[in-house]
DRENDO-1510 file (C-alpha; in Angstrom, 1 decimal, always signed):
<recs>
REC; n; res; u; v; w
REC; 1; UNK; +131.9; +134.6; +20.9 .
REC; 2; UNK; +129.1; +136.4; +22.1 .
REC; 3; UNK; +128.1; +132.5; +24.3 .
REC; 4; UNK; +131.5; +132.0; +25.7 .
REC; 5; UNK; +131.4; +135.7; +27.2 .
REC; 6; UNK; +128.1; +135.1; +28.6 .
REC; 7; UNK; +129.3; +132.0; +30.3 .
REC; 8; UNK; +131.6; +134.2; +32.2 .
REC; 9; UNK; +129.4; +135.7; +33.8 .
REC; 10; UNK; +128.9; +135.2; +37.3 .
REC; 11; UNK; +126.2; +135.2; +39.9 .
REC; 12; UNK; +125.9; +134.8; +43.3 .
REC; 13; UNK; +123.0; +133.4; +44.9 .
REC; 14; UNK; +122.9; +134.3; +48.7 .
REC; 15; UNK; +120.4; +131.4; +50.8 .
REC; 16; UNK; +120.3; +128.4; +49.8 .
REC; 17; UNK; +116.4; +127.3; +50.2 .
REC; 18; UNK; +113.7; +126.8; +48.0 .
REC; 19; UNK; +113.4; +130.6; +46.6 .
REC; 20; UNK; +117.7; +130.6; +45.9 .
REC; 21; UNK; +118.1; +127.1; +44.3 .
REC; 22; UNK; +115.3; +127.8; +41.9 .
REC; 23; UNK; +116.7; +130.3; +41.0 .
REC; 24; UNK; +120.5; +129.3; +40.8 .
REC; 25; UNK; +118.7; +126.4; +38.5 .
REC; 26; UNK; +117.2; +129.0; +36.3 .
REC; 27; UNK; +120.1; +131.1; +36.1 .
REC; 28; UNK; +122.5; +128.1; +35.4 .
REC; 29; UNK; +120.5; +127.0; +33.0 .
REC; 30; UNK; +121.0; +130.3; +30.7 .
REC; 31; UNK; +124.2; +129.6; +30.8 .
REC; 32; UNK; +125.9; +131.7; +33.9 .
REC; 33; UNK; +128.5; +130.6; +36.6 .
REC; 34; UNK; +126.5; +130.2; +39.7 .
REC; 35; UNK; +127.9; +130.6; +43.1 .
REC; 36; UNK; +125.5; +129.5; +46.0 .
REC; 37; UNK; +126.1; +131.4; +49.5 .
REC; 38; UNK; +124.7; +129.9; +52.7 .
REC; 39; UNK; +125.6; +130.6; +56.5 .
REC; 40; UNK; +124.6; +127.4; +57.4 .
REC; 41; UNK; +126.7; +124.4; +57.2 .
REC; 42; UNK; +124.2; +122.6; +54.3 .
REC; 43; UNK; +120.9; +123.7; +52.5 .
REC; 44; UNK; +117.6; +124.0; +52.9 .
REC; 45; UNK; +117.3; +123.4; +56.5 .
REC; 46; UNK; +113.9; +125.2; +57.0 .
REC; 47; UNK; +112.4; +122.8; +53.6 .
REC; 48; UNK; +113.5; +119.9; +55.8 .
REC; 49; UNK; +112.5; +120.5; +59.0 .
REC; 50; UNK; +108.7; +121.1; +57.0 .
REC; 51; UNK; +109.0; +117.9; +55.3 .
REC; 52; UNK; +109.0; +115.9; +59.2 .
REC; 53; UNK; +105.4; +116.4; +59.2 .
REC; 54; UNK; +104.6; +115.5; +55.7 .
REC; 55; UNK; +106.1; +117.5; +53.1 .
REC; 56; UNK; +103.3; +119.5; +51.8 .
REC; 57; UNK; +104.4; +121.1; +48.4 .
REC; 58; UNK; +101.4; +123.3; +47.4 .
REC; 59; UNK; +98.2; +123.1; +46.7 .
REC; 60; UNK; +95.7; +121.6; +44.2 .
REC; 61; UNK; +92.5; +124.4; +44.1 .
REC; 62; UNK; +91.9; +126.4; +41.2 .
REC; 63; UNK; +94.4; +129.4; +40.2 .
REC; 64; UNK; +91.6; +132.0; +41.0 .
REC; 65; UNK; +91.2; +131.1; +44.8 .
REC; 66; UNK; +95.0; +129.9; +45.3 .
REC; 67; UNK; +95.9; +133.6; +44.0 .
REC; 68; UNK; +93.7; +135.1; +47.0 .
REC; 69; UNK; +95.4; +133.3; +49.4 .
REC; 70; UNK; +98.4; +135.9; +49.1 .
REC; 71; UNK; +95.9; +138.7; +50.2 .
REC; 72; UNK; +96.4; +142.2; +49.8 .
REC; 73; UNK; +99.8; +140.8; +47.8 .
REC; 74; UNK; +98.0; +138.8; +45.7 .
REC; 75; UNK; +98.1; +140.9; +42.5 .
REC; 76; UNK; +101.9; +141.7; +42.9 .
REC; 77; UNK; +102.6; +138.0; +43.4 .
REC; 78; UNK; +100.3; +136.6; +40.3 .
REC; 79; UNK; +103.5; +138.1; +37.7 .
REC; 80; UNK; +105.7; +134.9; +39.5 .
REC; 81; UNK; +103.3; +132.4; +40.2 .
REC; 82; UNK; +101.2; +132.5; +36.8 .
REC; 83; UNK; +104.3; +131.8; +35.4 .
REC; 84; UNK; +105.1; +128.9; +38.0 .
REC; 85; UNK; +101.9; +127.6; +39.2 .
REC; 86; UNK; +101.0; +124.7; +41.5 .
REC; 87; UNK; +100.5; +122.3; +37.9 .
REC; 88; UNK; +104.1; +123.8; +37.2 .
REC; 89; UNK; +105.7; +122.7; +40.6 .
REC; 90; UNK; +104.4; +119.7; +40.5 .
REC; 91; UNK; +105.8; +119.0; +36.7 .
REC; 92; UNK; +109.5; +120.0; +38.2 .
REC; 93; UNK; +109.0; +117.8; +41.0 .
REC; 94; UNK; +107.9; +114.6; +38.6 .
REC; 95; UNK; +111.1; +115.5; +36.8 .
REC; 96; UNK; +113.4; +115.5; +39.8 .
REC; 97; UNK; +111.8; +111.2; +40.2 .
REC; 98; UNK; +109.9; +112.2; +42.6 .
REC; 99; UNK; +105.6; +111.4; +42.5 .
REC; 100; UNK; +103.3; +113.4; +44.0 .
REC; 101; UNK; +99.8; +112.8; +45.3 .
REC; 102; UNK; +97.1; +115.1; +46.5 .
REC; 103; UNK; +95.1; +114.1; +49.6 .
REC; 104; UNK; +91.6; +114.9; +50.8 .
REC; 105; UNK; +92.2; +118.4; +52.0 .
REC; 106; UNK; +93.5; +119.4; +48.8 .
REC; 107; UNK; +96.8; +119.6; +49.1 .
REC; 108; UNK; +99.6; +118.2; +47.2 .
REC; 109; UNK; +102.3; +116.0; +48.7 .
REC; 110; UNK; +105.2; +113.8; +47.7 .
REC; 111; UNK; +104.3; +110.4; +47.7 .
REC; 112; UNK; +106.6; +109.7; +50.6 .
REC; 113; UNK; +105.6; +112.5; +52.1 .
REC; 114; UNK; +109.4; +113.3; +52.8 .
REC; 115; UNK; +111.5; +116.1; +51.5 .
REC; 116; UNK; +114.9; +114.7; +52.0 .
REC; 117; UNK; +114.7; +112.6; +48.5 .
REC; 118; UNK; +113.6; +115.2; +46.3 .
REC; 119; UNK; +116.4; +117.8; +47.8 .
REC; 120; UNK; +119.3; +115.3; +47.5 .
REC; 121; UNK; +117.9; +114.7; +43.6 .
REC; 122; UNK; +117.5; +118.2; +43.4 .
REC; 123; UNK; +121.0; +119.3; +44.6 .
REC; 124; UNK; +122.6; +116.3; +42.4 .
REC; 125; UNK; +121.2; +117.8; +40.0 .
REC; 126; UNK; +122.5; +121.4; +40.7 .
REC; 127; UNK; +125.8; +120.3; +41.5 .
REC; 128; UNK; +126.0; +117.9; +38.1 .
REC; 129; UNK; +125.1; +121.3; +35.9 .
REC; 130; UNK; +127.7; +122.9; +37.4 .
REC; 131; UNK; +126.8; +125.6; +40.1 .
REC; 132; UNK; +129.1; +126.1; +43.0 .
REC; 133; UNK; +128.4; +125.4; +46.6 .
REC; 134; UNK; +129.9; +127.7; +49.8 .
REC; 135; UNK; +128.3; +127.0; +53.0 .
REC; 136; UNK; +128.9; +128.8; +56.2 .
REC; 137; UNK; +129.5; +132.1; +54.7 .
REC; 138; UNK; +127.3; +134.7; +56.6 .
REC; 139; UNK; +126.5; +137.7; +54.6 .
REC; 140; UNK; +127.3; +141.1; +56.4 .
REC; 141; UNK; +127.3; +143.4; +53.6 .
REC; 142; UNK; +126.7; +144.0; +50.0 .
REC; 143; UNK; +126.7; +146.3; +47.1 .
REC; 144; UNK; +125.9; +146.0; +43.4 .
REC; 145; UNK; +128.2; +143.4; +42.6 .
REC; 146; UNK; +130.1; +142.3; +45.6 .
REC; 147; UNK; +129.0; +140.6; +48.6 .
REC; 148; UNK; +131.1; +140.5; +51.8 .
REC; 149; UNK; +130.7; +137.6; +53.7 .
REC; 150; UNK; +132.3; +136.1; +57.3 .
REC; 151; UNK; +133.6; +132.5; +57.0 .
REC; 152; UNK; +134.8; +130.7; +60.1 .
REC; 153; UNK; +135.6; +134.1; +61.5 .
REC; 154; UNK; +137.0; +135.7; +58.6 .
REC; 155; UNK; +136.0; +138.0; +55.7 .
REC; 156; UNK; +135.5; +136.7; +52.3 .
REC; 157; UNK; +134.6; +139.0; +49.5 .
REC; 158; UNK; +133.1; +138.1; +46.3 .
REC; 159; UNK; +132.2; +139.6; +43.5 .
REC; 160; UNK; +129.9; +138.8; +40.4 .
REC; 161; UNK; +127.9; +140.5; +37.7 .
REC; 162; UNK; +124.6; +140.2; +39.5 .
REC; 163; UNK; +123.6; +138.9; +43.1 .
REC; 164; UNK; +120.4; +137.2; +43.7 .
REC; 165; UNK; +119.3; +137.3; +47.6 .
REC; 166; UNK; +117.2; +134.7; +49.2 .
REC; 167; UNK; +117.6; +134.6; +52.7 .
REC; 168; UNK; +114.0; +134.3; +54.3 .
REC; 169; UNK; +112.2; +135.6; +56.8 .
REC; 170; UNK; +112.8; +136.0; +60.0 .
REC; 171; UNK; +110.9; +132.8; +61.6 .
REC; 172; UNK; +113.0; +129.8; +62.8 .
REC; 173; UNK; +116.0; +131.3; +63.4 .
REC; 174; UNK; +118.5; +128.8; +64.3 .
REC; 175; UNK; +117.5; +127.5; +61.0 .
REC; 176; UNK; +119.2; +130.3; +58.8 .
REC; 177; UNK; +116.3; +132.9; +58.6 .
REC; 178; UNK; +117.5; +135.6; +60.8 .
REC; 179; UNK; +116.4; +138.5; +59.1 .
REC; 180; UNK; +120.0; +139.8; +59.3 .
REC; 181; UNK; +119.7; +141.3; +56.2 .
REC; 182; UNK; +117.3; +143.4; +57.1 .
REC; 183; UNK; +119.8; +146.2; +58.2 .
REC; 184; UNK; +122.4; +145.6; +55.1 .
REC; 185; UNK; +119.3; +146.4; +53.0 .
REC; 186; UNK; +118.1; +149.8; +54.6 .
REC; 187; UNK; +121.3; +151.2; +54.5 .
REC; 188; UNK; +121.4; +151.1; +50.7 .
REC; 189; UNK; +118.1; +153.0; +50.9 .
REC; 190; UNK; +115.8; +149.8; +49.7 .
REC; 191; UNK; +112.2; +150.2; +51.6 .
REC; 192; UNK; +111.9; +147.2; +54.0 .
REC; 193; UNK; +108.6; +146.6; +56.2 .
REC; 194; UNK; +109.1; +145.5; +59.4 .
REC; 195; UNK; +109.2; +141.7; +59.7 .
REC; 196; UNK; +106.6; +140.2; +62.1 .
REC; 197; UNK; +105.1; +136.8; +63.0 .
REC; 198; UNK; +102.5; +135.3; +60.1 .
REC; 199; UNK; +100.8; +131.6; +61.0 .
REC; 200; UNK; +101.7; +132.2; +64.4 .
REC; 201; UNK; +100.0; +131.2; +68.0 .
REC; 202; UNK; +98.4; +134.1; +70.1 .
REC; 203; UNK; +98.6; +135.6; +73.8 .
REC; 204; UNK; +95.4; +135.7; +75.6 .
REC; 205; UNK; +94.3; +136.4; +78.8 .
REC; 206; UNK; +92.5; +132.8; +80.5 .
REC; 207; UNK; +91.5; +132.6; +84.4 .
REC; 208; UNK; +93.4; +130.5; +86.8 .
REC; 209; UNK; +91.3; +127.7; +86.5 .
REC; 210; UNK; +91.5; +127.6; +82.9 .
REC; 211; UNK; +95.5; +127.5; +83.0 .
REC; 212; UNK; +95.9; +125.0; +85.4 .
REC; 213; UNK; +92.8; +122.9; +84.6 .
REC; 214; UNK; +92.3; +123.1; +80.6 .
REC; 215; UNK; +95.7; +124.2; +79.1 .
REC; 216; UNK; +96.7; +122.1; +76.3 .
REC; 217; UNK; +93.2; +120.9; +75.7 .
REC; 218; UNK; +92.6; +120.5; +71.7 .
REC; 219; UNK; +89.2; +122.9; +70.4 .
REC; 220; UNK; +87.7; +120.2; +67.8 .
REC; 221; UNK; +85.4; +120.7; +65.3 .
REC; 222; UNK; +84.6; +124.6; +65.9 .
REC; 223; UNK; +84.7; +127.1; +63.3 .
REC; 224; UNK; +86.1; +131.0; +63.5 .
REC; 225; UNK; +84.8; +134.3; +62.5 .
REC; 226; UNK; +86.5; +137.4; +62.1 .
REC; 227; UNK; +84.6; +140.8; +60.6 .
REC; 228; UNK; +87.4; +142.8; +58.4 .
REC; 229; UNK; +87.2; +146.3; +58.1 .
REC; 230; UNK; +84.6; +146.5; +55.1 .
REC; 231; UNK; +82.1; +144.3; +56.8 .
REC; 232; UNK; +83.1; +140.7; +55.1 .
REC; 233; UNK; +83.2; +137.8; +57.6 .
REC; 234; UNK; +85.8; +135.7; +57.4 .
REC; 235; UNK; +84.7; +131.5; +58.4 .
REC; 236; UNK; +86.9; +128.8; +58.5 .
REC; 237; UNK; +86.2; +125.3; +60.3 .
REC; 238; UNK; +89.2; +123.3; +62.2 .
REC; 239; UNK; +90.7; +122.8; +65.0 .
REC; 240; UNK; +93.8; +124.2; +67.3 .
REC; 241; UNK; +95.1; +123.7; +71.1 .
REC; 242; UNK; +94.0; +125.9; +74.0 .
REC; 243; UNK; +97.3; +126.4; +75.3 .
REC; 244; UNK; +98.4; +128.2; +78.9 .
REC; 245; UNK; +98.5; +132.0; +77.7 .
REC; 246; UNK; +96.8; +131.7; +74.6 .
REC; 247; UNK; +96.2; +129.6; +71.4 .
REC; 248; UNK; +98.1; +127.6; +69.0 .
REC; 249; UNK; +97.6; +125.2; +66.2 .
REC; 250; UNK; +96.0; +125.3; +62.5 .
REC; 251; UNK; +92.4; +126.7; +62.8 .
REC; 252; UNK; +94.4; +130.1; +64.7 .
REC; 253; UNK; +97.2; +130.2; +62.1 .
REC; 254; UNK; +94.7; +130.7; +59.4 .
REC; 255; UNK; +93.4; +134.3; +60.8 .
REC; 256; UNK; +96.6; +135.2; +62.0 .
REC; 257; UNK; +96.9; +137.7; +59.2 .
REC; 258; UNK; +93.9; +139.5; +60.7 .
REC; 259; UNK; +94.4; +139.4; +64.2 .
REC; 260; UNK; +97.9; +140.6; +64.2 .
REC; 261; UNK; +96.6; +143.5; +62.0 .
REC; 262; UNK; +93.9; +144.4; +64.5 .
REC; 263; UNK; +96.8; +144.3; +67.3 .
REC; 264; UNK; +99.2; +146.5; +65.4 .
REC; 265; UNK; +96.2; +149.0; +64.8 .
REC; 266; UNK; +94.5; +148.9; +68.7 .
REC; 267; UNK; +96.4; +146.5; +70.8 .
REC; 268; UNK; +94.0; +144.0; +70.6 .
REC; 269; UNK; +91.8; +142.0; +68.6 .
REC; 270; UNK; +89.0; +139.5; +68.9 .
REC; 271; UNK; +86.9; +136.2; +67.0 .
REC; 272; UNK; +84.0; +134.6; +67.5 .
REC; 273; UNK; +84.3; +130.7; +68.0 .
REC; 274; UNK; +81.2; +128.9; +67.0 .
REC; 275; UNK; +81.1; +125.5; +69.1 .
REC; 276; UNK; +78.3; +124.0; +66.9 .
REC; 277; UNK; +79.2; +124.7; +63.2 .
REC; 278; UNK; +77.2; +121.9; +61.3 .
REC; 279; UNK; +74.5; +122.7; +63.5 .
REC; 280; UNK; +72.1; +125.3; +62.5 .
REC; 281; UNK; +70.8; +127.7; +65.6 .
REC; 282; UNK; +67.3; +126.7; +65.0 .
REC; 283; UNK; +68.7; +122.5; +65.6 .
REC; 284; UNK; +70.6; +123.7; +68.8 .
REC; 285; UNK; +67.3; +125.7; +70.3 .
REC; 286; UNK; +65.4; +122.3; +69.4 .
REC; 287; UNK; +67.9; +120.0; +71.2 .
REC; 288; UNK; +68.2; +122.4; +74.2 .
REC; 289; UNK; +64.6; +122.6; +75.0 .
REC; 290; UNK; +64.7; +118.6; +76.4 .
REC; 291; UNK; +65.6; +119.8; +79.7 .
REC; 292; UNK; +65.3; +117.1; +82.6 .
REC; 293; UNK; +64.5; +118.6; +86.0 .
REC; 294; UNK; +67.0; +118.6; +88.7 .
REC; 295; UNK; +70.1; +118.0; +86.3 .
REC; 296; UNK; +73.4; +120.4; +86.3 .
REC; 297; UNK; +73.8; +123.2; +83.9 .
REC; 298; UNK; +77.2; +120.9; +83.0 .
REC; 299; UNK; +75.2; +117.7; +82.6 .
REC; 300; UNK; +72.1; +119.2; +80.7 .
REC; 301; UNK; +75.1; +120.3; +78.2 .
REC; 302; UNK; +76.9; +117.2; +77.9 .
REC; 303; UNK; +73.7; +115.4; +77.5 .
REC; 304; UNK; +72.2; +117.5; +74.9 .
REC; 305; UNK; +75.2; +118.9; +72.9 .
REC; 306; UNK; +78.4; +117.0; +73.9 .
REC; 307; UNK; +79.4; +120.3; +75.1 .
REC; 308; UNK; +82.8; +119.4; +77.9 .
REC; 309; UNK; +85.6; +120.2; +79.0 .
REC; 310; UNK; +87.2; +123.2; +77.4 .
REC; 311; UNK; +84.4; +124.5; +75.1 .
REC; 312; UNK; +81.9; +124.3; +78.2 .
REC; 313; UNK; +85.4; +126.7; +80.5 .
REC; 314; UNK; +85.4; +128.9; +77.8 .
REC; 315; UNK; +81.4; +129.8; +77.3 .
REC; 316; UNK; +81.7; +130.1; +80.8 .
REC; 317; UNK; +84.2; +133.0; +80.8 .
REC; 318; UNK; +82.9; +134.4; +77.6 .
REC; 319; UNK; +79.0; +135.4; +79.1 .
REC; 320; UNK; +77.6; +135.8; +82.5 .
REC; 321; UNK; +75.1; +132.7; +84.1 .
REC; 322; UNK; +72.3; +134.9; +82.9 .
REC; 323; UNK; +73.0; +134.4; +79.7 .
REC; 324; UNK; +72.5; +130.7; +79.7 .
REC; 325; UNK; +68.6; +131.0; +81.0 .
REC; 326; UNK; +66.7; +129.9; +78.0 .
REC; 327; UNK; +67.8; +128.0; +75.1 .
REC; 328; UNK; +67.1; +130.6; +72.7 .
REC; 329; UNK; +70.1; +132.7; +74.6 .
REC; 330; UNK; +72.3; +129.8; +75.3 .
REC; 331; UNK; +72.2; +128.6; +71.4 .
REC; 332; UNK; +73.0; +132.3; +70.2 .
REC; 333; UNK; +76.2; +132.1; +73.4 .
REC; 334; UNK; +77.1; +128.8; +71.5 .
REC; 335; UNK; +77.4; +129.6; +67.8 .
REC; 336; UNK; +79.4; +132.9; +68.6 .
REC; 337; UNK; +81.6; +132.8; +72.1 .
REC; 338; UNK; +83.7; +135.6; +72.0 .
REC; 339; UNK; +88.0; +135.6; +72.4 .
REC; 340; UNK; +90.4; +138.3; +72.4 .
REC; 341; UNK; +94.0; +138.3; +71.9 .
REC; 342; UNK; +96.5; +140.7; +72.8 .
REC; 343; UNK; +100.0; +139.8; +71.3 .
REC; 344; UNK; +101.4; +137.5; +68.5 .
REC; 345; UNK; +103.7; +134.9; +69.7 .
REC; 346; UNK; +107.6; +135.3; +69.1 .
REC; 347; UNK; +109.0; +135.9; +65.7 .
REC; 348; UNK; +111.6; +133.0; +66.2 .
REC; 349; UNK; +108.5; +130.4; +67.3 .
REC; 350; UNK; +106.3; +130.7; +64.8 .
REC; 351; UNK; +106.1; +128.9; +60.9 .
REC; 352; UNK; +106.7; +132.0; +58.4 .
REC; 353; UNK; +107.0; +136.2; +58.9 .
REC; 354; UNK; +105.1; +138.8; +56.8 .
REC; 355; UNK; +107.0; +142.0; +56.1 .
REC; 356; UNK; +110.4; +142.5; +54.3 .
REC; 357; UNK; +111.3; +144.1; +50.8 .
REC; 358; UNK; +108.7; +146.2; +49.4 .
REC; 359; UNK; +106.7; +146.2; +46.1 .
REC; 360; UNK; +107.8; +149.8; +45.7 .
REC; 361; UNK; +111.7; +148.6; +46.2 .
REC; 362; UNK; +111.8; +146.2; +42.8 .
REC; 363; UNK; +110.9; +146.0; +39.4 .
REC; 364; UNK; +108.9; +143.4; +37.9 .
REC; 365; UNK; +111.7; +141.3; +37.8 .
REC; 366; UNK; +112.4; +141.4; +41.9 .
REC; 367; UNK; +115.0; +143.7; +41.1 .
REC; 368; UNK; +116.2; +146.0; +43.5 .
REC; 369; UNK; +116.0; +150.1; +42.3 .
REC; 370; UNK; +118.1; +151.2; +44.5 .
REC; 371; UNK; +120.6; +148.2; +43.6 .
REC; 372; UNK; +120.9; +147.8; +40.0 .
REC; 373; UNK; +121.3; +144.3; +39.2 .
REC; 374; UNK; +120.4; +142.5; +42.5 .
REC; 375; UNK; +117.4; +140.7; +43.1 .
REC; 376; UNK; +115.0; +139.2; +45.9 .
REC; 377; UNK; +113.0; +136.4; +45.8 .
REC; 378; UNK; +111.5; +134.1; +48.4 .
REC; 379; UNK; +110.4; +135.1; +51.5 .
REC; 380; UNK; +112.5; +138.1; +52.1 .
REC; 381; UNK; +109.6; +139.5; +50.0 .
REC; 382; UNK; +106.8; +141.5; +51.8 .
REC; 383; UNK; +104.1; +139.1; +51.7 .
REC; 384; UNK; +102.1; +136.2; +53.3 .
REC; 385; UNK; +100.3; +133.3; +53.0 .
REC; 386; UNK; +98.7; +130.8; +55.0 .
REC; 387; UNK; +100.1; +126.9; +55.7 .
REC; 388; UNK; +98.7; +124.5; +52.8 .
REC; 389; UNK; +101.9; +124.8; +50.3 .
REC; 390; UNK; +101.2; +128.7; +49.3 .
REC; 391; UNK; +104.4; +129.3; +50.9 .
REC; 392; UNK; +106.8; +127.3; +49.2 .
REC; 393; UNK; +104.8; +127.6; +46.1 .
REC; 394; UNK; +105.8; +131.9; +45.9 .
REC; 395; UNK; +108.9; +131.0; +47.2 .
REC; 396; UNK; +109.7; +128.5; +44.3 .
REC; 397; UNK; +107.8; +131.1; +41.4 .
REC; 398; UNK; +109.9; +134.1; +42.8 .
REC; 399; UNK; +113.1; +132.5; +42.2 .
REC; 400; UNK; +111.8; +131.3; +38.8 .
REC; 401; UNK; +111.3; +134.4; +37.9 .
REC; 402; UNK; +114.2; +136.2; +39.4 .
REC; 403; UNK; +116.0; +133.7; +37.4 .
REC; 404; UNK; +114.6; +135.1; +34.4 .
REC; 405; UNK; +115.2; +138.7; +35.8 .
REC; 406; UNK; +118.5; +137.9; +35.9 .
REC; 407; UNK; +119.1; +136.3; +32.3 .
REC; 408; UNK; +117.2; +139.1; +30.6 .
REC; 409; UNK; +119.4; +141.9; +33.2 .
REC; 410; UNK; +122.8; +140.1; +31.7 .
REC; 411; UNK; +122.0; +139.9; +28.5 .
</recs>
């Protein structure tokens, strides 16, 4: 008797990306009536429109340096992903028939490198277990066990023993992350922080010549520093695109945490680019002292560095001419040519948000405290992580473990 009443119950699931299927499959699974909600007209639109590139699914470096990846969060998110960890993902994914490889840079792929056959497996197999599909139901409010919703212009209103909410970010908009919720949440007291751009582009401020000359010129093969507050410098090698008000591309994402805190604390906030990274200063001195006579500043750079086009616009703007007089000053101009920033680019531009429900709003289950019996998982979660498959990988491990949340809240 006491099965059959638990397969009564009902839960909704509101989003239906990575962070609300896992969980609807969790929850399912235990042996509930699932009910997925989504605004858009089918799911995981944002998984998709990652997977053009190559679907990068997480990552395959060891637990203690993936964990650090999640920053400051990184102790609150270690509950989920210990318990759903990249060796984990990958396991769900081999049982969905779909292989998975991990290339040079560490990171794991499908072996298609497409996520379009591993959601249609994924929902087959969602659908064939029995949870419920509603798409194009918008939520616009909620309490603890009923969730109002518009649907082509009219409101639905459904109810269920406990909600699960997974509605992303705010990045990508037209996508289904809107941060809507974010209002619908404060006014039933939960503590939200403010969602912002995270792996996002920057504004700087680049002379004329620069923007008409150089913009959308690739920086390859430089490496970034930024100094955090206690000292520690932070290097990472790449590369990004010098673009007409600022920068864009990998190398930038990767400090964006940083830089966008120094902006929210001072209104700007700075790097130093190295142009010569696998050169040490000693081996550019050495190279810079065969000097020809009679040859141009530009030339005697080109010839003895490979030093063009952008990198040789920037040094240029970073340091005055009397900088560049011996090669003792020009190598130290070299490995550490300063950039400021002064503004994140748009929310709706850029690949993920930080902010959103706080640690001190839920439990250890992602339940809300001020809304007994509904959970968050995903990236509606106040925390971050950089591009290289952290992100899906919380997202999936907080809707695993909401889905366990759930079970143990039900039963």
């Amino acid at each position: 008797m006491q099965e059959a009443a638990q397969t009564q119950k009902t839960v909704i699931v509101v989003g239906a990306g990575p962070a609300g299927l896992m969980a609807a499959e969790g929850i399912c699974a235990a042996g509930y009536q699932v009910h997925v909600y989504d605004a858009k007209p089918s799911a995981c639109r944002k998984f998709l429109l990652a997977g053009v590139g190559g679907m990068n699914i997480t990552h395959s470096e060891a637990y203690p340096d993936f964990i650090q990846r999640y920053y400051d969060k990184a102790e609150w998110l270690n509950t989920s992903i210990s318990q759903f960890n990249a060796d984990a993902l990958c396991e769900w994914i081999h049982d969905l028939g779909i292989e998975t490889f991990v290339g040079t840079s560490g990171r794991v792929f499908p072996k298609d490198m497409k996520a379009a056959p591993l959601l249609r497996s994924w929902l087959k197999r969602l659908r064939d277990a029995g949870v419920q599909f509603h798409m194009r139901h918008k939520m616009t409010n909620l309490s603890a066990n009923e969730v109002v919703f518009e649907y082509v212009g009219e409101r639905v209103t459904a109810k269920a023993d406990a909600v699960v909410l997974a509605m992303g970010g705010a990045s990508w908009p037209k996508l289904g992350s809107d941060g809507a919720w974010f209002s619908v949440l404060t006014n039933n007291g939960v503590d939200v922080a403010p969602l912002q751009s995270a792996n996002c582009g920057f504004y700087s401020e680049w002379s004329e010549h620069l923007k008409t000359k150089f913009a959308g010129n690739p920086l390859k093969d430089v490496a970034f520093s930024f100094t955090l507050a206690d000292g520690q410098v932070v290097t990472k090698k790449g590369e990004c695109i010098v673009t007409q008000d600022g920068m864009e591309g990998s190398l930038i994402y990767a400090f964006s945490k940083y830089l966008r805190d120094g902006i929210n604390d001072s209104g700007q906030s700075s790097l130093l680019m190295d142009f010569l990274p696998l050169q040490s200063e000693e081996q550019v001195i050495k190279k810079l002292r065969n000097t020809k006579p009679k040859e141009s500043f530009s030339k005697y750079l080109k010839r003895t560095l490979s030093i063009t086009g952008v990198k040789a616009v920037l040094l240029h703007e970073s340091f005055p001419k009397e900088a560049f007089q011996t090669p003792e000053t020009l190598a130290r101009c070299l490995k550490a040519v300063p950039v400021s920033f002064y503004k994140t680019k748009p929310i709706e531009e850029v690949i993920s948000s930080a902010g959103g429900v706080c640690e001190n709003s839920v439990n250890e289950s992602l339940m809300l405290h001020a809304m007994p019996g509904v959970f968050c998982a995903g990236e509606m979660l106040d925390w971050e992580a950089p591009t290289g498959g952290y992100l899906l990988t919380a997202c999936f491990a907080t809707g695993h473990l909401v889905a366990k949340g759930v079970d143990e809240f039900l039963s």
